[in-house]
N, C-alpha and C positions, 0 to 999 in steps of 0.2 A: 303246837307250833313254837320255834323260835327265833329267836334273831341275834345273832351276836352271841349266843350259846345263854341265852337269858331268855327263859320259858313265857309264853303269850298266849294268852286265852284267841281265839281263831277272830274278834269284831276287835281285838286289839290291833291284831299283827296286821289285819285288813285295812283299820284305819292308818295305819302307820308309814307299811310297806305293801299293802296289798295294789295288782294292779286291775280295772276297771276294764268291759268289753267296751269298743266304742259301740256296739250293734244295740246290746240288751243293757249295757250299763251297770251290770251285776259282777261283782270281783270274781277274778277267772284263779281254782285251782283245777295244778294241772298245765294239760298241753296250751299253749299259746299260740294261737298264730297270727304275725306280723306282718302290714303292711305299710309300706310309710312309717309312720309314726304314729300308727292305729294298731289297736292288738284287740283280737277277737276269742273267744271261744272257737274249737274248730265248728261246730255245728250254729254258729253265727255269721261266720262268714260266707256269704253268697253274692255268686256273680252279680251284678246288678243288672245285667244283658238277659242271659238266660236262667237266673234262679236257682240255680245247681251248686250245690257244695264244693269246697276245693280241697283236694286231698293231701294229702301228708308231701313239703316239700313240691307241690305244682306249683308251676310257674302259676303271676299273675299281672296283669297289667293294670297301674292308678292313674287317677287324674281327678285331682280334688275331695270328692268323700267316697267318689265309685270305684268300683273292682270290678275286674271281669278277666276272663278266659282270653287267653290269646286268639284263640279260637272263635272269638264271639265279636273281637276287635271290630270287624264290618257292619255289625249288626244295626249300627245305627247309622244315620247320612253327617255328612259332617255338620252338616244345619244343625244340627243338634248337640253335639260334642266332637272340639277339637278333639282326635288321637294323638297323644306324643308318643316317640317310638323311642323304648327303652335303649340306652349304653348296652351295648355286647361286651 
């Protein structure tokens, strides 16, 4: 690994520059995937509705620390969780 073209052993570059999943909390080489301001490994990210992985580039809808499927948006009564409806 480097940085700035100056060679890093891999718990250097980690503690340095490395970024954190929010899910598992272990530094993510490799694909990243973002929500918010949360970045997950892709096989840490799961709907919080249905359980289900989210695939490369799918849409997703947040609201505090959950995620979920557009698809799954009903799934709970609103007693439970305001839905905000994303900007188009």
């Amino acid at each position: 690994m480097s940085h700035d073209g100056k060679p890093l052993c891999l718990r250097d570059y980690n503690e340095k520059h490395g970024v954190k999943c929010y899910e598992c909390h272990k530094f993510i080489a490799g694909k990243v995937l973002q929500a918010g301001g949360y970045k997950f490994h892709p096989t840490c990210a799961r709907c919080s509705r249905c359980g289900l992985h989210f695939g490369d580039g799918e849409e997703m809808y947040m609201q505090g620390d959950e995620i979920w499927h557009p698809s799954c948006e009903h799934s709970r009564t609103t007693e439970n969780i305001a839905v905000s409806v994303p900007y188009l």
